[in-house]
C-alpha positions as CSV (number, residue, x, y, z in Angstrom):
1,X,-4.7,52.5,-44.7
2,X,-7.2,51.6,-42.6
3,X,-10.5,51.6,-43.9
4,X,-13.7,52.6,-41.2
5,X,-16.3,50.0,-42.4
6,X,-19.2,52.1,-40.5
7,X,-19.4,56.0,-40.8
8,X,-22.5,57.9,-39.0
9,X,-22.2,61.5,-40.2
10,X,-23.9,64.9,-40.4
11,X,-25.2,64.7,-36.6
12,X,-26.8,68.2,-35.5
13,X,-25.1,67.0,-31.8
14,X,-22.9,64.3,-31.2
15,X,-23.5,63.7,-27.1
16,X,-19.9,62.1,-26.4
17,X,-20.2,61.5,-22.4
18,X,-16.6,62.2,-22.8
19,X,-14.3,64.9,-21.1
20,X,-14.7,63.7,-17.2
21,X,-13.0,61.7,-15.1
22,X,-11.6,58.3,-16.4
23,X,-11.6,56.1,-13.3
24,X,-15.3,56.9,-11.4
25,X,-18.9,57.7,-12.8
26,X,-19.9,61.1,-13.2
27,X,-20.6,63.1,-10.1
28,X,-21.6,67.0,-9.3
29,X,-21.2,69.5,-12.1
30,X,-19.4,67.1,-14.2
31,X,-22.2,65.1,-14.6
32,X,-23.9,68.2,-16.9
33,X,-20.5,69.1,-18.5
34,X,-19.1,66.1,-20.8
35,X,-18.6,67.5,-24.4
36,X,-21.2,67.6,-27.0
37,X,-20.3,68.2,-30.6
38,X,-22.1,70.5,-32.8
39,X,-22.2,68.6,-37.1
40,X,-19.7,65.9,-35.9
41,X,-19.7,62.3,-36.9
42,X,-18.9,58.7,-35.4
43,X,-16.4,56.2,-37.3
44,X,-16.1,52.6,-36.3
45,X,-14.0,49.7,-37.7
46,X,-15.6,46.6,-36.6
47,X,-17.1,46.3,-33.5
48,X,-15.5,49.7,-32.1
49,X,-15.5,53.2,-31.9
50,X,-12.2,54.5,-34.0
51,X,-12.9,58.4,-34.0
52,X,-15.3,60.8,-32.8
53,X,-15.3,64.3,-34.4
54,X,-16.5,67.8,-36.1
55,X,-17.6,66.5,-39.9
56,X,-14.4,69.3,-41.0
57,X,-12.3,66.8,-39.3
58,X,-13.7,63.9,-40.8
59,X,-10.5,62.2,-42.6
60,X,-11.9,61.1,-46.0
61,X,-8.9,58.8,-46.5
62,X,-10.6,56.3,-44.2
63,X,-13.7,56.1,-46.2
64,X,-13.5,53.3,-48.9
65,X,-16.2,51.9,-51.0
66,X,-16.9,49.6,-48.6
67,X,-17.4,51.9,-46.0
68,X,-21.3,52.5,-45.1
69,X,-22.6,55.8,-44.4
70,X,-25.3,56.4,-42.3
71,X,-26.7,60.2,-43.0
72,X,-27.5,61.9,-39.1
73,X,-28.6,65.0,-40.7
74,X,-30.7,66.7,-38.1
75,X,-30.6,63.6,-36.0
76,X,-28.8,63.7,-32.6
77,X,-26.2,60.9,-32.0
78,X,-25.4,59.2,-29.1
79,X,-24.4,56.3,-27.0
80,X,-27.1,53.1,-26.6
81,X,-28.5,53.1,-23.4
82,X,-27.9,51.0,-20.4
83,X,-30.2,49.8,-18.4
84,X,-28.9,49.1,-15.1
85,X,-31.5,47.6,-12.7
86,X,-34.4,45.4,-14.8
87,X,-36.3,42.5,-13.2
88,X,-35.8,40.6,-17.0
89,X,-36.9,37.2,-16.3
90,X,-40.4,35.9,-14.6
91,X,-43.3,34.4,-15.5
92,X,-46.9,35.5,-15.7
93,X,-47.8,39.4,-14.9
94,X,-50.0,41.5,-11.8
95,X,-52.2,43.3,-13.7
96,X,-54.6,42.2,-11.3
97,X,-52.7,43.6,-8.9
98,X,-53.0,46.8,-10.7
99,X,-56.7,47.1,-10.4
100,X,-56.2,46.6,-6.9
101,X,-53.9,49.3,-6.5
102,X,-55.9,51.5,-8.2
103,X,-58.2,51.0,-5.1
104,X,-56.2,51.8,-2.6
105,X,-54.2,49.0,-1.4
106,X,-50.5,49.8,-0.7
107,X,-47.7,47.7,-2.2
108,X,-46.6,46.0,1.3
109,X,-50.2,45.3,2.0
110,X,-50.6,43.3,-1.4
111,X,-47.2,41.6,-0.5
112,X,-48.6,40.6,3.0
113,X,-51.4,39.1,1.5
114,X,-49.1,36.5,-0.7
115,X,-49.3,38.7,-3.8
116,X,-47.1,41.1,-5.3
117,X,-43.4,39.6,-5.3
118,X,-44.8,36.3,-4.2
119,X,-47.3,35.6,-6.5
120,X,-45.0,36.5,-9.6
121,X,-42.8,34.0,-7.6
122,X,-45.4,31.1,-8.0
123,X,-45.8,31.7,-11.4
124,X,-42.3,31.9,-12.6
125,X,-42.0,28.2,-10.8
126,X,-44.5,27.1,-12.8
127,X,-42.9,28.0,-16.0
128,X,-41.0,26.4,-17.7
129,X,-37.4,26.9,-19.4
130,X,-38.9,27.6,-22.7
131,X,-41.3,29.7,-21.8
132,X,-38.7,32.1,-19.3
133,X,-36.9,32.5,-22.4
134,X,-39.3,33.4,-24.7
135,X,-40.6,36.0,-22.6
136,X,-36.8,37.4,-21.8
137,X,-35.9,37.5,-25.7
138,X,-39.5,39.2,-26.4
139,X,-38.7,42.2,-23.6
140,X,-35.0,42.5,-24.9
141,X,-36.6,43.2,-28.8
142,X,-38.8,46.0,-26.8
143,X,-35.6,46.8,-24.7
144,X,-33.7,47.3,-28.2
145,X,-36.5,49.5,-30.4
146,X,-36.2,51.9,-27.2
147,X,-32.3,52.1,-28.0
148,X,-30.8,49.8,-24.9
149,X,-27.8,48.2,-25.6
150,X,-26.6,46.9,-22.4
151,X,-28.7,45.4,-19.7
152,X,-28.6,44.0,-16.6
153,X,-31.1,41.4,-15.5
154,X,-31.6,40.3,-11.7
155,X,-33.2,36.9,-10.5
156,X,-35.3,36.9,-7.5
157,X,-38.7,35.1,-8.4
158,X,-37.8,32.2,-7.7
159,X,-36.4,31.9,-4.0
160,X,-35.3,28.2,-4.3
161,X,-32.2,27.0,-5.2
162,X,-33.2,25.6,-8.7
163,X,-35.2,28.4,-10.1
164,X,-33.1,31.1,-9.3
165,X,-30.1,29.4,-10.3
166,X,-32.8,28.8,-13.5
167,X,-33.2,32.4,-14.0
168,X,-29.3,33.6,-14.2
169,X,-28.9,30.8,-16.9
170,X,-32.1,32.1,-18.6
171,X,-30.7,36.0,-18.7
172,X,-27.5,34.7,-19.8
173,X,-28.8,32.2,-22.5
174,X,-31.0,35.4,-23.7
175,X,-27.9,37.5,-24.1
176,X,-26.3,34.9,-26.2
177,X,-29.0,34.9,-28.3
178,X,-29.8,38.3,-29.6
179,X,-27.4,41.5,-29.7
180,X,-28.4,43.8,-26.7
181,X,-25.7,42.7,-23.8
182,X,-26.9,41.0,-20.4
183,X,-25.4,41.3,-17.1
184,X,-26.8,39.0,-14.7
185,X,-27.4,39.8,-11.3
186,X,-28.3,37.5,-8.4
187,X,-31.4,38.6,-6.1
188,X,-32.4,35.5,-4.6
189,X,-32.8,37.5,-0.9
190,X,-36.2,39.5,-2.6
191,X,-38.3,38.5,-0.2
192,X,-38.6,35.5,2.1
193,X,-40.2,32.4,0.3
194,X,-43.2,30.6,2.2
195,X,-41.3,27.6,2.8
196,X,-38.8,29.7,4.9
197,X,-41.5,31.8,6.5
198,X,-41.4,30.3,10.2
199,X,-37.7,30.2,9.8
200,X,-37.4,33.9,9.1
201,X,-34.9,36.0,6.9
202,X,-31.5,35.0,8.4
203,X,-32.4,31.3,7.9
204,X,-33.3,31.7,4.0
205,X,-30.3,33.8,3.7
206,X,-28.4,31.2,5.1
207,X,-29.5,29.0,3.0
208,X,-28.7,31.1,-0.4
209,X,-24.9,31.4,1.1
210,X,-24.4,27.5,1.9
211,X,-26.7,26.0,-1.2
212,X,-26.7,28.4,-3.8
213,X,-23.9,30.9,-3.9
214,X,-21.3,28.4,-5.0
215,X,-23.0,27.7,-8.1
216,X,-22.9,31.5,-9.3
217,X,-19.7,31.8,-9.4
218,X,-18.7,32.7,-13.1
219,X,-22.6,33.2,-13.7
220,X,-23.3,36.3,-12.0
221,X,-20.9,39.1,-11.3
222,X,-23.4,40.7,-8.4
223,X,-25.5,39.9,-5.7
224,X,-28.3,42.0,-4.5
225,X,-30.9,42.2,-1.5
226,X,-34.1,43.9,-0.7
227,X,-33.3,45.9,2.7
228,X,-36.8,47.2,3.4
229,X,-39.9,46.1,5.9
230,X,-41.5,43.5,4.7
231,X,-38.2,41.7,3.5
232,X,-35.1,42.1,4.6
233,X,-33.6,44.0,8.2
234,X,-30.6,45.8,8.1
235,X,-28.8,43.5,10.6
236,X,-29.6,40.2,7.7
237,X,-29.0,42.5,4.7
238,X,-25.5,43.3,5.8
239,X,-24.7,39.6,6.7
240,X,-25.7,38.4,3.8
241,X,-23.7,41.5,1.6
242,X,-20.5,40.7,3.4
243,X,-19.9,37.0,3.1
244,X,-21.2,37.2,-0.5
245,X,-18.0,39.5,-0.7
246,X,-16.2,37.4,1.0
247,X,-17.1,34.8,-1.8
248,X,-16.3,37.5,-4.5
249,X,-19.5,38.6,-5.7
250,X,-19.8,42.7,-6.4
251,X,-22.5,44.2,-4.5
252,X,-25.8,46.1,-4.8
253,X,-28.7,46.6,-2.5
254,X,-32.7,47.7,-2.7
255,X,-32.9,50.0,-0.2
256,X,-34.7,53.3,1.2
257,X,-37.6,52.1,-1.3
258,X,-40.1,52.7,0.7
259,X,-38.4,53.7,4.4
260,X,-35.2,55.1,5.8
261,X,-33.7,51.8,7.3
262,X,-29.9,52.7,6.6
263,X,-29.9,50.3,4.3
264,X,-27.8,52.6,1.7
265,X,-25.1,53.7,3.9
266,X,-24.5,50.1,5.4
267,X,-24.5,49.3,1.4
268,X,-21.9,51.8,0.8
269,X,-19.8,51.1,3.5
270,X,-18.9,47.6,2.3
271,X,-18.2,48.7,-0.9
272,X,-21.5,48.0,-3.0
273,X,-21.6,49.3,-6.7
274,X,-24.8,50.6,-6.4
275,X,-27.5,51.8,-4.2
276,X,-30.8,51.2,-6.0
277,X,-34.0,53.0,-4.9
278,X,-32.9,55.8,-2.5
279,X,-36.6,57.1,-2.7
280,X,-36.1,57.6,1.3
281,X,-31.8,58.4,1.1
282,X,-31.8,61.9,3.2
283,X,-29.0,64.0,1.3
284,X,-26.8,63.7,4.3
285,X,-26.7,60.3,4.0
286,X,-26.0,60.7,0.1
287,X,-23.5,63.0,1.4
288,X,-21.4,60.8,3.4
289,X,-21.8,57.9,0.9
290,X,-20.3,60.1,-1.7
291,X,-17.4,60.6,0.4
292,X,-16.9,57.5,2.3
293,X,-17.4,55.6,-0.9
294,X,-15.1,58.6,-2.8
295,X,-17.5,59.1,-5.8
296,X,-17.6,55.2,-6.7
297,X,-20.9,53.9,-5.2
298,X,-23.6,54.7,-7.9
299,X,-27.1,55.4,-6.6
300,X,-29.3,54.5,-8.6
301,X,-32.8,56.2,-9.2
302,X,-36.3,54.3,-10.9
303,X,-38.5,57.3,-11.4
304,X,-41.1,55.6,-12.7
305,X,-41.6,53.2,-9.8
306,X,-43.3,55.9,-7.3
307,X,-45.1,57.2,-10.2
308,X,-46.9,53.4,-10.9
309,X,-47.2,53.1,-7.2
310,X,-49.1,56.5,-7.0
311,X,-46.6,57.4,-4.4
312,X,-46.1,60.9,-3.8
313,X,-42.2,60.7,-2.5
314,X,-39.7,60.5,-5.4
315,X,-36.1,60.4,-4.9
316,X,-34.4,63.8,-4.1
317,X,-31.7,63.6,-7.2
318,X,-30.9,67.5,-7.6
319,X,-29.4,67.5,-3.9
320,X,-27.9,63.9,-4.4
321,X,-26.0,65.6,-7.7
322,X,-25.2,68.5,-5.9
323,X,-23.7,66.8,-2.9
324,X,-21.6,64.7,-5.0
325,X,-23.2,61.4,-5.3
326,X,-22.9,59.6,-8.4
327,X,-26.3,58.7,-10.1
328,X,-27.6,56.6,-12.8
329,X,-31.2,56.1,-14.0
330,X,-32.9,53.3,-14.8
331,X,-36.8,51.8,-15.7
332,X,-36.6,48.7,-13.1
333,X,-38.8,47.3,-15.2
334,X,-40.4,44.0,-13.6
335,X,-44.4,43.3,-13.4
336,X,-45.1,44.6,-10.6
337,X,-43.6,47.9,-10.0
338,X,-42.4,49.1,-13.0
339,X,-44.3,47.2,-16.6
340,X,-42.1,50.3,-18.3
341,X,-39.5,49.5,-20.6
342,X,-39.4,53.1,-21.8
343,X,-36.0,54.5,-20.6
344,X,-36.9,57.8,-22.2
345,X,-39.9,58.5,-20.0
346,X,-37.7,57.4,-16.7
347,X,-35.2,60.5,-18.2
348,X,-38.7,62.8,-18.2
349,X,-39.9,62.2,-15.2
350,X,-36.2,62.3,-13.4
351,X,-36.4,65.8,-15.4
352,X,-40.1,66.0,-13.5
353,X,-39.8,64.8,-10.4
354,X,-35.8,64.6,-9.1
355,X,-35.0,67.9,-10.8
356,X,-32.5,66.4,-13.2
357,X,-31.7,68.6,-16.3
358,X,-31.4,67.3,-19.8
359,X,-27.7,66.6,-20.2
360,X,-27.5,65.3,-16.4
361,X,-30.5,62.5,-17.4
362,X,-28.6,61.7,-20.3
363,X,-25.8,61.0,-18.5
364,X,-27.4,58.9,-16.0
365,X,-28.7,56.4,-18.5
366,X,-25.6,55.9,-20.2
367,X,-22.0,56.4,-18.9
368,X,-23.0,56.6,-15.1
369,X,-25.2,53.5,-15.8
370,X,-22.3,51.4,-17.4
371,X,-20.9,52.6,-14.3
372,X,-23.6,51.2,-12.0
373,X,-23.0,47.6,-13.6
374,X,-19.0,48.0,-13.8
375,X,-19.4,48.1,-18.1
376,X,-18.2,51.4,-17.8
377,X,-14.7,50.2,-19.6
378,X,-17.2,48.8,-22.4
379,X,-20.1,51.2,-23.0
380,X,-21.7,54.5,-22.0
381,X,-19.9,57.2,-23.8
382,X,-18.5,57.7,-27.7
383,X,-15.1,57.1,-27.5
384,X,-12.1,55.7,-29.4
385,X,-11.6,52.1,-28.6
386,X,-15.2,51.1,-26.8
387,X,-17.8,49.3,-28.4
388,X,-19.6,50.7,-31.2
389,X,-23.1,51.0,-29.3
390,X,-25.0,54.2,-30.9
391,X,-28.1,55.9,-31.3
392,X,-29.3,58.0,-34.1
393,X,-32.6,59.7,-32.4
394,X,-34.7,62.1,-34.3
395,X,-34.3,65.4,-32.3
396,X,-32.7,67.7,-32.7
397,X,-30.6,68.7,-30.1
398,X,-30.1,66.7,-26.4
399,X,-32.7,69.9,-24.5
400,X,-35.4,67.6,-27.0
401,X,-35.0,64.0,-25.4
402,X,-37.0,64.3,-22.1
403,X,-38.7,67.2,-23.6
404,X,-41.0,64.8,-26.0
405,X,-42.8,63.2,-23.0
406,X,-43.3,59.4,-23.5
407,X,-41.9,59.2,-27.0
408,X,-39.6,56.8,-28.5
409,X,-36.9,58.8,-30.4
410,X,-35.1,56.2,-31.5
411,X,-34.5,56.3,-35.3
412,X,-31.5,53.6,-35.7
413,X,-29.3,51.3,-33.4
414,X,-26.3,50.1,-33.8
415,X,-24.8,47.4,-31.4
416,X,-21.1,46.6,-31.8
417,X,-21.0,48.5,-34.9
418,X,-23.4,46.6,-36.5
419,X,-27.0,48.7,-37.7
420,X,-30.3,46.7,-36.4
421,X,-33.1,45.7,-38.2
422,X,-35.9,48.5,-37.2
423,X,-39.3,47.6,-35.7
């Protein structure tokens, strides 16, 4: 007899994520209609997920002596989060930049200047290995204690060969050393360094493809670009996004951040995993990225970006879910745009602002964000034979988790069926 070596029981809900489709994320009215379980518990043997059930159907045969219980009572259960688009790794912060915000200036005009992406750029040069790593492995404990169990970290402040290749082996060393997962991404296209600025954009990217891309391979799954004014035209964004498929990279873009440049659709089109932004994505063009990409291409929204930035235009998500368009929610946390690490108040303010409701947010941060990073096989939902990443949160039902505006409700995580040290 098989003996389940973890058992979380009692839970007022158990959110699942389970009960849609098996091969593509969530998308229209199933992304509010996976199953939740009213008193239902979670069994894992190891480092998975074995059964997921009403408490009456608990089979008390599998519990042993060696068996620990964890008591949910009141508590709802659910899977870790995943964060799918962080800025993990850099050196230094902008809260000087923040002041300045605060004052008016607009975040292309700081960028113009030599701040904003570029000045975190000079400062993550200047830092060494050590330090990079230190700061990655602090953020990841913060990442944890606010229930994340999978990550995925982009480069792009270094824009030279050796510090973003620096950066992917940070992320990666970072994941190896504590228990929330990493999935490096490559952005070394964020904007255009200043020793390529008289060359222009299609001159750095050309450099990234010839010098740098061929070292990646095995390190990073994904490539990524900034499509927006200020960085990257469409014309060099979609060069660059198809001969880093043509090398075998997944894809992903920045785009309609702060304009509508087509950046999404040209994304789409080539097959790209995710759309991240979409601030500016018009729900015609979600429309015919939903159906030219058939559901796969995840779009994926950072409330709390526009709300740091004091902008006033936040993604349209209600007509993006109800034109079919996958979506997925994330912090993008990085220390410019986004110093957040709070997932939970990204789920509020996507409740707020992009006229998400509770179940759909939920959702988004979980199984359509596993999705977003191609983990989806892995993580995102409770279910028999994925990895054993849960959260007990103390609420009482899922209408609670964006309802507690800012709060951490995070009372126990377990990663790979193994319960974390709290605080």
């Amino acid at each position: 007899m098989l003996l389940y070596t973890l058992v979380i029981e009692h839970a007022a809900q158990v959110l699942t994520l389970a009960g849609g489709p098996i091969d593509r994320p969530l998308a229209g009215p199933a992304l509010g209609n996976w199953r939740i379980i009213e008193r239902g518990y979670v069994a894992c043997v190891g480092e998975k997920i074995v059964a997921v059930g009403a408490m009456a159907e608990l089979d008390l045969a599998h519990v042993g002596p060696e068996t620990r219980l964890l008591d949910a009572t009141g508590c709802v259960v659910m899977p870790g989060l995943v964060e799918c688009h962080t800025h993990l790794v850099f050196g230094g912060n902008r809260a000087d930049e923040f002041e300045r915000k605060l004052r008016g200036e607009s975040y292309l005009d700081i960028l113009a200047g030599g701040g904003g992406i570029l000045s975190t750029v000079r400062a993550t040069r200047a830092a060494s290995e050590a330090d990079l790593l230190a700061n990655a492995l602090h953020h990841l404990g913060g990442f944890r204690r606010y229930g994340v169990t999978t990550l995925e970290a982009k480069s792009g402040y270094g824009l030279d060969r050796d510090t973003e290749l620096r950066l992917v082996q940070v992320a990666r060393e970072a994941g190896r050393r504590q228990p929330v997962r990493v999935v490096p991404t490559f952005l070394g296209p964020h904007v255009v360094p200043p020793e390529f600025k008289e060359a222009g954009p299609r001159a750095y990217v050309d450099f990234i493809l010839h010098d740098v891309l061929s070292d990646l391979k095995g390190e990073a799954a994904f490539v990524d670009i900034f499509c927006e004014e200020g960085a990257f035209p469409l014309p060099v964004a979609r060069y660059f996004l198809e001969q880093a498929h043509k090398m075998g990279f997944g894809l992903k873009i920045h785009a309609e951040q702060l304009h509508d440049l087509g950046g999404c659709e040209m994304a789409a089109e080539l097959g790209a995993t995710s759309v991240d932004h979409c601030d500016y994505l018009t729900p015609a063009a979600a429309a015919r990225i939903a159906a030219r990409s058939e559901g796969r291409t995840v779009a994926v929204l950072l409330p709390l970006v526009p709300l740091f930035l004091r902008q006033e235009k936040f993604a349209p998500g209600r007509e993006f879910i109800d034109c079919g368009l996958p979506v997925a929610v994330s912090t993008d946390f990085n220390p410019g745009s986004c110093p957040s690490k709070n997932l939970w108040l990204a789920l509020s303010v996507a409740c707020l602002k992009m006229g998400f409701t509770p179940k759909e947010a939920v959702a988004a941060a979980t199984l359509n964000a596993a999705w977003a990073i191609s983990q989806a096989a892995d993580c995102g939902s409770l279910e028999p034979g994925k990895r054993a990443d849960v959260l007990v949160l103390q609420v009482g039902s899922v209408a609670e988790i964006p309802y507690w505006l800012g709060e951490n409700p995070v009372r126990d995580v377990v990663i790979g069926g193994a319960l974390q040290a709290r605080g």
